[in-house]
Structure formats: C-alpha cells, structure tokens
VOLUMNU-227527 format. One line per field, with one value per residue (C-alpha): x, y, z; residue in one letter; residue number from 0. Coordinates in steps of 0.2 Angstrom, whole numbers. Example, Ala and Ser with C-alpha at 12.3 -4.5 7.8 and 13.67 -1.06 7.14 Angstrom:
BEGIN
east = c(62 | 68) $
north = c(-22 | -5) $
up = c(39 | 36) $
rest = c(a | s) $
nr = c(0 | 1) $
***
This chain:
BEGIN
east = c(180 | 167 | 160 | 141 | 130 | 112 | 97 | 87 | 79 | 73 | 79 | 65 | 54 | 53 | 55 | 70 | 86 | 97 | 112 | 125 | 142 | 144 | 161 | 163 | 159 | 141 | 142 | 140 | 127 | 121 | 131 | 145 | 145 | 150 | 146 | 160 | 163 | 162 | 179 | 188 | 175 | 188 | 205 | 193 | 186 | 200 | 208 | 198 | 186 | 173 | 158 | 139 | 135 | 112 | 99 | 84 | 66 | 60 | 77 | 80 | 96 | 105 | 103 | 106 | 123 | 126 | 123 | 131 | 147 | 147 | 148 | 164 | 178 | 172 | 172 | 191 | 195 | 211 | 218 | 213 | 195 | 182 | 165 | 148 | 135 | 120 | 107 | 88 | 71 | 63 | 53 | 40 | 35 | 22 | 32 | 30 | 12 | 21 | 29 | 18 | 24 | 43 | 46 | 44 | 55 | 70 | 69 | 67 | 85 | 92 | 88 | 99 | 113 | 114 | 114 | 128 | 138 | 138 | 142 | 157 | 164 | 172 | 189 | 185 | 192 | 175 | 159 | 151 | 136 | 127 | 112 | 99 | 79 | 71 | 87 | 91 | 79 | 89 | 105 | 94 | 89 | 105 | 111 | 100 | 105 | 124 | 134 | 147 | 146 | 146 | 159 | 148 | 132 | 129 | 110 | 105 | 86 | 82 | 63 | 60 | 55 | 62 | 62 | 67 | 85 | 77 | 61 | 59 | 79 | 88 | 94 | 103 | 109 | 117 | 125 | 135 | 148 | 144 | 127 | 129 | 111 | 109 | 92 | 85 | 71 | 68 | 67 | 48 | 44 | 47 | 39 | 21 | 24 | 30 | 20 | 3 | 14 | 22 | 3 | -1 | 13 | 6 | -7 | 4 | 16 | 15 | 29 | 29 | 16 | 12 | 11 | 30 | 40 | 55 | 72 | 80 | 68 | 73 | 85 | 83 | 73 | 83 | 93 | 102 | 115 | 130 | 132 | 122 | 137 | 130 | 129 | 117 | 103 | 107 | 105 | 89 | 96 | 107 | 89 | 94 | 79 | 78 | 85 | 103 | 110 | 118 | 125 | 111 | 106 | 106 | 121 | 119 | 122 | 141 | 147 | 140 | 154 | 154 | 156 | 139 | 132 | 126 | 129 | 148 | 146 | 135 | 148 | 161 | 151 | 149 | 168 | 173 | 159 | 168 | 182 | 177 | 185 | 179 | 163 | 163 | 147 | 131) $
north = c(786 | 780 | 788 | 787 | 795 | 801 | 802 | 807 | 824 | 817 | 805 | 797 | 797 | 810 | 811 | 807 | 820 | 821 | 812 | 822 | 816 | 812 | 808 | 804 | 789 | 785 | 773 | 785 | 789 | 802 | 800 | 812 | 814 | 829 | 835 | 834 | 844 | 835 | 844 | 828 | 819 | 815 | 812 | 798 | 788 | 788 | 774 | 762 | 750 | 757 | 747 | 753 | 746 | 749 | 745 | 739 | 744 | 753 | 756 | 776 | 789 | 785 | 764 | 763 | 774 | 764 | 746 | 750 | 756 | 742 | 731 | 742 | 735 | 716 | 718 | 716 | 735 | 738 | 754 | 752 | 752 | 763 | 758 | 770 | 769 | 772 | 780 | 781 | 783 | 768 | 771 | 780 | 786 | 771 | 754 | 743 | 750 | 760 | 745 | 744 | 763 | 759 | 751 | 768 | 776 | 763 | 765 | 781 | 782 | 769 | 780 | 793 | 782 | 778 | 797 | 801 | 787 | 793 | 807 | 807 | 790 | 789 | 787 | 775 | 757 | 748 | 749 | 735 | 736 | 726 | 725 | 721 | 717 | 729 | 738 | 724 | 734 | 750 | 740 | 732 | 753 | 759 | 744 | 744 | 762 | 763 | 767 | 754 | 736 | 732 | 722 | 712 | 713 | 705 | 703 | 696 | 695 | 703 | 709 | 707 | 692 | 678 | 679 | 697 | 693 | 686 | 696 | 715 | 719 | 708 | 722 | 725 | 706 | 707 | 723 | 713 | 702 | 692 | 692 | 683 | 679 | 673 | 667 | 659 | 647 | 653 | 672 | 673 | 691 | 685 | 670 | 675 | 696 | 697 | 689 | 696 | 716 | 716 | 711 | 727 | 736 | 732 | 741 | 758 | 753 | 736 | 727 | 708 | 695 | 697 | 684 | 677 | 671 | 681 | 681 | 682 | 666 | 654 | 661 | 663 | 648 | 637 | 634 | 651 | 657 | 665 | 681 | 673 | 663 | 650 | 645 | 655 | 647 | 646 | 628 | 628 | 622 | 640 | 647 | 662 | 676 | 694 | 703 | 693 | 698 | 716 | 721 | 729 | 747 | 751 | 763 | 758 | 740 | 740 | 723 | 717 | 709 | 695 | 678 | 667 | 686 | 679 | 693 | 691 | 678 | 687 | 700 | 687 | 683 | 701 | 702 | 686 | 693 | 710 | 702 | 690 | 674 | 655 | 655 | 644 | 648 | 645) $
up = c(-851 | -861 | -878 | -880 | -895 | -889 | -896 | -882 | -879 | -861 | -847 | -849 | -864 | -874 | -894 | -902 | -907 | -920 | -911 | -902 | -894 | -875 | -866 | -846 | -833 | -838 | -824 | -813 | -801 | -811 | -828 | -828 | -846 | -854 | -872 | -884 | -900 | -918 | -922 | -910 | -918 | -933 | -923 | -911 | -928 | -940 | -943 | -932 | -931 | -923 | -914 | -908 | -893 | -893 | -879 | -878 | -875 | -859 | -854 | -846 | -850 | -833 | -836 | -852 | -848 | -833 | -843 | -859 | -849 | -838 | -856 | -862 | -854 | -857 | -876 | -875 | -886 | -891 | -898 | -915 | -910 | -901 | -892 | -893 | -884 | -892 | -879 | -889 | -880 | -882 | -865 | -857 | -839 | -836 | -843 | -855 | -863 | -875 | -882 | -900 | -904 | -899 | -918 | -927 | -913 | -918 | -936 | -934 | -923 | -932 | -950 | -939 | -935 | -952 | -958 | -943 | -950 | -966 | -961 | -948 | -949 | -971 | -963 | -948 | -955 | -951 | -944 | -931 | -921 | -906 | -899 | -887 | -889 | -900 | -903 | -915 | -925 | -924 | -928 | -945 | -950 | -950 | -958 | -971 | -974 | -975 | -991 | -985 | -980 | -960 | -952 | -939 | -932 | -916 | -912 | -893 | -888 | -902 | -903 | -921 | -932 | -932 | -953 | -954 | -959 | -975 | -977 | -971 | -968 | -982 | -989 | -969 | -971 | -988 | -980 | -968 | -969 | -953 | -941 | -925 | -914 | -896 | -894 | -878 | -875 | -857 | -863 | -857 | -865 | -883 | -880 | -872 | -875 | -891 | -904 | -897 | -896 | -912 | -921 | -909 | -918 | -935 | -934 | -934 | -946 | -955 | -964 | -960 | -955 | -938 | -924 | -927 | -914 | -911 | -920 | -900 | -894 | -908 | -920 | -940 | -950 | -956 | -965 | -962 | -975 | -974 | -968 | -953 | -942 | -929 | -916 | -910 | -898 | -879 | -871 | -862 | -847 | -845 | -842 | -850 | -850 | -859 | -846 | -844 | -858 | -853 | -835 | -823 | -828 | -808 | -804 | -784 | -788 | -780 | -789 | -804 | -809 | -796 | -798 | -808 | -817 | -833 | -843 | -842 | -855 | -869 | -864 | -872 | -885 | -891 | -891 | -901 | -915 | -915 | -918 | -929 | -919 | -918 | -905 | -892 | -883 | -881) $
rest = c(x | x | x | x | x | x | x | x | x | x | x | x | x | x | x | x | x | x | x | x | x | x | x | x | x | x | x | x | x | x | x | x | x | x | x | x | x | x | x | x | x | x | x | x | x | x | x | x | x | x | x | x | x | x | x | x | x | x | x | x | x | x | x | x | x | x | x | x | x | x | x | x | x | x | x | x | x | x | x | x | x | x | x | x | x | x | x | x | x | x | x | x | x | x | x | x | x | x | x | x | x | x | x | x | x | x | x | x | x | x | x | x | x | x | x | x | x | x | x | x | x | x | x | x | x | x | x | x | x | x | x | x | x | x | x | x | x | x | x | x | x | x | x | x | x | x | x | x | x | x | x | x | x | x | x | x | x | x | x | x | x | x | x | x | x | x | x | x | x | x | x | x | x | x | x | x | x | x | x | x | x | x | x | x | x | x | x | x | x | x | x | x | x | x | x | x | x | x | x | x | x | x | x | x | x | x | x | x | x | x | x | x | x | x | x | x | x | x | x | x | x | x | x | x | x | x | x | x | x | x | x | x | x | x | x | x | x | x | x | x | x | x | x | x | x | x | x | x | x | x | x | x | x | x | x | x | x | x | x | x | x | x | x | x | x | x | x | x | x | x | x | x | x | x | x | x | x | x | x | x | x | x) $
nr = c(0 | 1 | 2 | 3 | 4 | 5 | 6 | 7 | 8 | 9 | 10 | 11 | 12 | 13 | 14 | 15 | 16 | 17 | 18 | 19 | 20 | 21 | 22 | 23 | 24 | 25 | 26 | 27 | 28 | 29 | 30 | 31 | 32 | 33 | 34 | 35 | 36 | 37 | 38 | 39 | 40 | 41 | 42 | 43 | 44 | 45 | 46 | 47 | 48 | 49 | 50 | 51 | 52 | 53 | 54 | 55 | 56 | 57 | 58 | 59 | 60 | 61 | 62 | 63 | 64 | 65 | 66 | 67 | 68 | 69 | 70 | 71 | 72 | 73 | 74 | 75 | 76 | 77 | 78 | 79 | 80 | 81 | 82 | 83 | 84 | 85 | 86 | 87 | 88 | 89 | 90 | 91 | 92 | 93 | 94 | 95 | 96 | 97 | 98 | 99 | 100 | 101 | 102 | 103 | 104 | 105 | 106 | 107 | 108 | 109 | 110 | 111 | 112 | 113 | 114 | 115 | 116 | 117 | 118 | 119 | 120 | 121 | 122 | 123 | 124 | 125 | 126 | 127 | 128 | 129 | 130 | 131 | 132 | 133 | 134 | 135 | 136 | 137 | 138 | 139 | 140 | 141 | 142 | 143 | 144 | 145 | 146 | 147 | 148 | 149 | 150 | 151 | 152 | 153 | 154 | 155 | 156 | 157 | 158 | 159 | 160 | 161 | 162 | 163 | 164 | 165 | 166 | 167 | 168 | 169 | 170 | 171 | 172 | 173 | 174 | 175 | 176 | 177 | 178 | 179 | 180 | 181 | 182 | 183 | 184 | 185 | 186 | 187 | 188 | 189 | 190 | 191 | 192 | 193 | 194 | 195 | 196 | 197 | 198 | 199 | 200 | 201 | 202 | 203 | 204 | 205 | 206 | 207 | 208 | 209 | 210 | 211 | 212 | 213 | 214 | 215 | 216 | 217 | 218 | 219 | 220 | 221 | 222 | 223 | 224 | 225 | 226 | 227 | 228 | 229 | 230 | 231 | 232 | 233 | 234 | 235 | 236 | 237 | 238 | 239 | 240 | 241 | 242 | 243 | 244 | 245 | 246 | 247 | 248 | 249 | 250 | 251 | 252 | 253 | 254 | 255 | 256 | 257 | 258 | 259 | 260 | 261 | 262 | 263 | 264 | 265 | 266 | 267 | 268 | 269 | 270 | 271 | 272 | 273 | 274 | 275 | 276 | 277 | 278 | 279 | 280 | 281) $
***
C-alpha cells in the first residue's frame, strides 16, 4: 500500500489543487486509491524520515501512480521512513506542445508542496525528495520554500539548467545538505528539445539565460561544491535516454522488473542518496 499526495483536479490535464492524501495500489489497472483523512496524516509522518518521490512532464494520473509505485519497493524503506508519491499535471490531452507552460505549473505545485510541508510534516525526522525531468523543478520550489534544511535531493534527467543549482535555485542548494544528479549523454530530448523549449518558456515567465543545456544532459559546471555529491554523469556507452530513468507508467505491462530494465539501477541510485551511502553507479 502505497501513499501518494495529488495535486491533480483531472487525469489528464487539468489545473492544479491544493494537495490531498491518497492510499491503495496505484499500480493498478485503474489505481485503487482511496482518499485518506489528514487526522492519520500525523501517526504516518511522525518520527520518520519521509521521502517525495515527483514525475516528470506529460506523464497522466494512472502512469504516474503506476510508475512511482512500481519505484517504491526498490528504494529499500525501512520502518522509520515513508514514500509519497507526488502526482501533478504536467500534461495535456495533445503531448508535448504544452511543454513551455509546464514550468509555472511545477513551481506552482512545488510552492504547494512546500506550504503542505510546512504544514503537516514539524514532527517528521526529515524531509527528502526525488525527481524526474522537469519535476526537478518542483523538487527546487519546494526546496527553496522550506522553513527546515532538506536531507537529500536526488535529481535524474532533470529539465532545468544545467547552472540553476548556482543561479536561479541557490537558495534550494544551500537548503540541502546533499544534491545528487544522473545526467545522460544519450538523453536526446535535453539535448536537441530542451534548449530550443525552455527559451520558448522564457517568454512566459523568465528567470535565467535561455538556450542552456540541461542540468540532466551534463550535470552542474564545474567545479561543483558541496552539497552537490558526484558522481553524477552516466557512461555514454550505457545509452541511457530520458525515459530510463523510472519503471514504465503502463499498468498492462506484466513484468517490468525482468532481467536488463535500466531503470532498476537509477532505482538504486535513488536509494543509496536517500540514505546517504557511498555511490557506486554510474
């Protein structure tokens, strides 16, 4: 049973909601997630060190359930910790397009995550978060708008600039007492889509020099100072692309754990950061 906060009005699309508390199998075909109270809100987060789990862009309700519980029970969780889900809409019924508007929608949920935090979690022990594509720029927001230091950030593929750590979410950076990064070479929509959508971006809210390659492509400049903890970029030869990061979305996909899925070792990457241990990949 898997615990997910949502800030979606609509299973696809749709504008975002102040977050409310989901509980079930959101690997199921549908989700069967149930809503549950704040009053358990307490007895779940005291205590623990609690870790956000946030998809990327153009990513619907049921795959970003399906995916995010898939990743669950390969962040190796013990009982002193707890695993959400964060489920935003950073999509649209025709793909991809909407991608330039989908920056203000992230800060926009990630400003809400931070006001939730704030709100519900003063007795959990810590606070992590993890991310993919552009929800590393929800993950920065809520960062940036804590009234406590974050334990880890964990950032794969992630659709921002590749400067932002230094520049624009500083403040997010400081926050945090370690930020780890997989970036890929072969992740071919922050290579050729990326630079040419974020300028698109700018013109609806600007905050950084546009036409930078991608914090997820090649990782921070260097050098890159503690909290920042490398490694961080993939061997090229793993041919890692921006979709191999999480497990598949798809519910009717019977085995996604079988042997050669490359997600399994983000998956342990993710972990080791949580934890704070020694990385041994990429």
């Amino acid at each position: 049973m898997s615990y997910y906060l949502n800030f979606r009005a609509n299973a696809v699309g749709g504008p975002v909601i102040d977050p409310y508390l989901l509980q079930g199998d959101g690997t199921a075909n549908p989700p069967l997630l149930r809503s549950v109270d704040w009053s358990a809100l307490d007895a779940i987060v005291s205590g623990k060190n609690v870790l956000f789990g946030v998809h990327g862009f153009n990513v619907s309700y049921e795959q970003g359930a399906c995916s995010l519980g898939r990743l669950e029970p390969h962040l190796g969780m013990g009982p002193s910790e707890v695993f959400f889900g964060v489920l935003w809409p950073g999509d649209f019924w025709i793909p991809v397009i909407n991608y330039p508007f989908e920056g203000d929608v992230a800060i926009d949920c990630g400003r809400r995550l931070a006001i939730f935090c704030r709100r519900w979690l003063s007795k959990a022990q810590s606070i992590s978060f993890l991310s993919h594509s552009l929800g590393a720029r929800l993950v920065l927001e809520a960062v940036e708008n804590l009234e406590r230091k974050t334990r880890s950030i964990c950032l794969t593929a992630a659709a921002v600039n590749r400067d932002c750590l230094s520049t624009e979410y500083a403040t997010a950076t400081a926050n945090s007492s370690a930020v780890s990064i997989l970036a890929s070479h072969n992740d071919l929509p922050l290579r050729i889509a990326f630079p040419v959508a974020d300028a698109m971006s700018d013109v609806f809210h600007y905050d950084h020099s546009p036409f930078q390659p991608a914090l997820g492509y090649g990782g921070p400049p260097s050098p890159a100072l503690p909290p920042i903890i490398p490694p961080w970029q993939i061997p090229d030869a793993a041919d890692y692309g921006h979709h191999d990061y999480l497990p598949p979305g798809d519910s009717t996909q019977n085995d996604p754990e079988s042997e050669g899925q490359k997600w399994l070792l983000p998956a342990g990457f993710m972990a080791r950061a949580f934890h704070g241990q020694t990385q041994s990949w990429p």
